[in-house]
C-alpha positions as CSV (number, residue, x, y, z in Angstrom):
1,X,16.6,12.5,-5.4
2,X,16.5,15.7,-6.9
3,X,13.4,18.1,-6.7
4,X,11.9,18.0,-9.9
5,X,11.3,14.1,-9.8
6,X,10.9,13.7,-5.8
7,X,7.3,13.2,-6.4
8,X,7.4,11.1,-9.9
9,X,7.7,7.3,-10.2
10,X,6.2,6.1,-6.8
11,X,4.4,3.1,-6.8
12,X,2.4,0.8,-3.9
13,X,3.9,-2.8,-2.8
14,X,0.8,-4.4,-0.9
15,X,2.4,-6.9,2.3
16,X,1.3,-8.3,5.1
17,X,-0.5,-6.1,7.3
18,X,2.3,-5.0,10.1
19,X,5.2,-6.1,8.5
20,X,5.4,-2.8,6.1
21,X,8.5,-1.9,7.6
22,X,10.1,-5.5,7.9
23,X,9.0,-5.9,4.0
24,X,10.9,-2.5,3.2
25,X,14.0,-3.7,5.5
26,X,14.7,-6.8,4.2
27,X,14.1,-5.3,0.3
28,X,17.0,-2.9,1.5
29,X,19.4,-5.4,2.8
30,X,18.6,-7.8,-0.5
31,X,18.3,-5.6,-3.0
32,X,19.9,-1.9,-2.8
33,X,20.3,0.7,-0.3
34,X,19.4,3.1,-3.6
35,X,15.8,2.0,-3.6
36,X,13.7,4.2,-1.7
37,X,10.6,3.0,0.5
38,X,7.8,5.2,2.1
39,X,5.9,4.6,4.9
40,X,3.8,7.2,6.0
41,X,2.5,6.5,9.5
42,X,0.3,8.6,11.8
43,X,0.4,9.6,15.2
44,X,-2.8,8.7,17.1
45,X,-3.8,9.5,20.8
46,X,-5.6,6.4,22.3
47,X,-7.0,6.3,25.8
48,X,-6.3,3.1,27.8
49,X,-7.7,3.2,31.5
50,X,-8.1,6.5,31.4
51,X,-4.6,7.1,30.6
52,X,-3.7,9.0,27.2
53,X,-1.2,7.2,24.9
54,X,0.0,8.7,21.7
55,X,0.6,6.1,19.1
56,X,2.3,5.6,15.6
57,X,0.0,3.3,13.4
58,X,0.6,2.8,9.6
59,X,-1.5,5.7,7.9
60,X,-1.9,3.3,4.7
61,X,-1.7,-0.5,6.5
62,X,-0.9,-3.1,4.1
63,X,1.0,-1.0,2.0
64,X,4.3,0.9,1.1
65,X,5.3,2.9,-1.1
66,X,8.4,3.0,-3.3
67,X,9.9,5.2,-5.8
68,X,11.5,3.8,-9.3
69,X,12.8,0.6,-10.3
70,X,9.4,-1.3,-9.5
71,X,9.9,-3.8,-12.5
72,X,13.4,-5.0,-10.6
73,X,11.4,-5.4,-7.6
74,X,8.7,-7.2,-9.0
75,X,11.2,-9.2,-10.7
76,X,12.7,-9.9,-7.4
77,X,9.3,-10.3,-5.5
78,X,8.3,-13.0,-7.6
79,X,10.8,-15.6,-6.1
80,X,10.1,-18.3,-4.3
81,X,11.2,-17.1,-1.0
82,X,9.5,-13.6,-1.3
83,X,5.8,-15.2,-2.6
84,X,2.9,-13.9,-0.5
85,X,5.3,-11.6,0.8
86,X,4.9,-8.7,-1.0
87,X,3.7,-7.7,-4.8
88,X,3.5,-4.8,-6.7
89,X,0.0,-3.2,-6.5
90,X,-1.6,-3.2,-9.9
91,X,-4.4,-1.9,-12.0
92,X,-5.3,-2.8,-15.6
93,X,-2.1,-5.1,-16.1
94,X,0.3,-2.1,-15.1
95,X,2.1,-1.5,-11.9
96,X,-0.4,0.7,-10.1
97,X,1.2,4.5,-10.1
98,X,0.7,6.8,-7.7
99,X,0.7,10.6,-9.5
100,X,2.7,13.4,-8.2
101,X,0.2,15.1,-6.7
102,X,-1.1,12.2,-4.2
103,X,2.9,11.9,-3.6
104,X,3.2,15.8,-2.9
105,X,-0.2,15.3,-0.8
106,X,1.2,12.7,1.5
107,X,4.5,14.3,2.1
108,X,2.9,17.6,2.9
109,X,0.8,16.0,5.7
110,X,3.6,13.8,7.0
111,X,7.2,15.5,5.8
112,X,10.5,13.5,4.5
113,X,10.3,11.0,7.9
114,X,6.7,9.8,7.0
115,X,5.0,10.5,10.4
116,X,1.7,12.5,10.6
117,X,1.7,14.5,13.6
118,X,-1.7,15.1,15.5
119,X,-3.7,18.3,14.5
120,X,-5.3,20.3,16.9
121,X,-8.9,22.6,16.8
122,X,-11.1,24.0,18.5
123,X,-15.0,24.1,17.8
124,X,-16.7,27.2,17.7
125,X,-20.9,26.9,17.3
126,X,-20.6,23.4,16.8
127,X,-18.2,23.6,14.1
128,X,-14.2,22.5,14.0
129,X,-11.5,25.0,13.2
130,X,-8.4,23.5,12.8
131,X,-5.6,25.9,14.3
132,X,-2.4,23.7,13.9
133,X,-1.0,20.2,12.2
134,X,-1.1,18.8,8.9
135,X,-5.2,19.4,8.8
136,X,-5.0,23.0,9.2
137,X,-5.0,23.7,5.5
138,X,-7.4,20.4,4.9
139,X,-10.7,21.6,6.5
140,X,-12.8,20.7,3.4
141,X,-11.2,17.1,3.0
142,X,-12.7,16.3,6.8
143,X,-15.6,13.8,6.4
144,X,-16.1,13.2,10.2
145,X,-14.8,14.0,13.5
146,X,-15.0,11.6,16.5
147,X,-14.6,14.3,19.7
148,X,-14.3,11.5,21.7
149,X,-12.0,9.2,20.4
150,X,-9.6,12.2,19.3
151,X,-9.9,11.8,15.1
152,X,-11.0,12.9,12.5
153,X,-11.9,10.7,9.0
154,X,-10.0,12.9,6.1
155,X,-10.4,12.1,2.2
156,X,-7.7,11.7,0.6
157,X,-6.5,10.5,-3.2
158,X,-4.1,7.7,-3.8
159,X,-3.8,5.7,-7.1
160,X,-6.7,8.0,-8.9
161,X,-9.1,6.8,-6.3
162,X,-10.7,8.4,-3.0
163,X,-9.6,6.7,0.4
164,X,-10.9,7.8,3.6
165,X,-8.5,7.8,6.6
166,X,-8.6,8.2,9.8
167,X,-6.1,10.9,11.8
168,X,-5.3,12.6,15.3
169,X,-7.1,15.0,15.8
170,X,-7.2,17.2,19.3
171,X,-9.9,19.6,20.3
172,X,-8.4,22.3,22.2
173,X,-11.4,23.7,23.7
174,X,-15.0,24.1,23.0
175,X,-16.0,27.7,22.8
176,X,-19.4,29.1,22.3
């Protein structure tokens, strides 16, 4: 993929929720190791008896991303065998298209292997500074942070609409 189009042409294939990556395996084997797939996932710190576990959750779940060739697919898709599977997200009778931007957006928060590291800050007067991770630049698209449950609610845009999701977020320290 060169640069100039790295960002053009994605679209969104709606499946089962957990079986994103399954979905985009089997498309691969079945169809063509050319077609690209996305799934960005993020990394998550969950506490479980008092024990800290980081995890890696779907950042979108129920949906993957993938770039060109979506009228194949959908040709494909519509099957038999692959019905209630998978289908091409759409919007006004048109395969749903994601605009370079939201692509740029997701793949400066989570980089070419999808996964969204967790950020970390520290709060100053009551107020979160991010200091590193993908939210360090993204302080103004934070709706909410949960101190105790280590995340933070970020708005982001996908398919010309606003989505809120939720990401890793660390608090260093609270200083006064």
């Amino acid at each position: 993929m060169n640069q100039s189009n790295e960002f053009s042409n994605w679209y969104v294939l709606h499946t089962m929720v957990g079986c994103e990556e399954l979905v985009a395996k089997k498309l691969h084997r079945f169809l063509s190791p050319d077609i690209s797939f996305y799934l960005p996932r993020k990394e998550v710190i969950h506490t479980i008896k008092g024990q800290e576990k980081r995890v890696y959750m779907a950042l979108f779940p129920g949906y993957l991303f993938v770039h060109d060739d979506i009228e194949r697919l959908a040709r494909h898709l519509a099957r038999k065998e692959w019905v209630g599977t998978a289908a091409p997200l759409r919007s006004q009778d048109r395969f749903a298209t994601v605009f370079s931007h939201e692509m740029e957006n997701l793949f400066s928060m989570a980089g070419p292997d999808g996964i969204i590291p967790v950020s970390r800050g520290v709060c100053r007067d009551g107020r979160v500074t991010i200091v590193h991770g993908p939210l360090k630049e993204r302080e103004g698209d934070i709706v909410f942070v949960n101190r105790r449950k280590k995340k933070a609610r970020v708005r982001v845009s996908l398919v010309s609409r606003s989505v809120d999701v939720t990401l890793g977020l660390e608090l260093v320290s609270d200083v006064a």
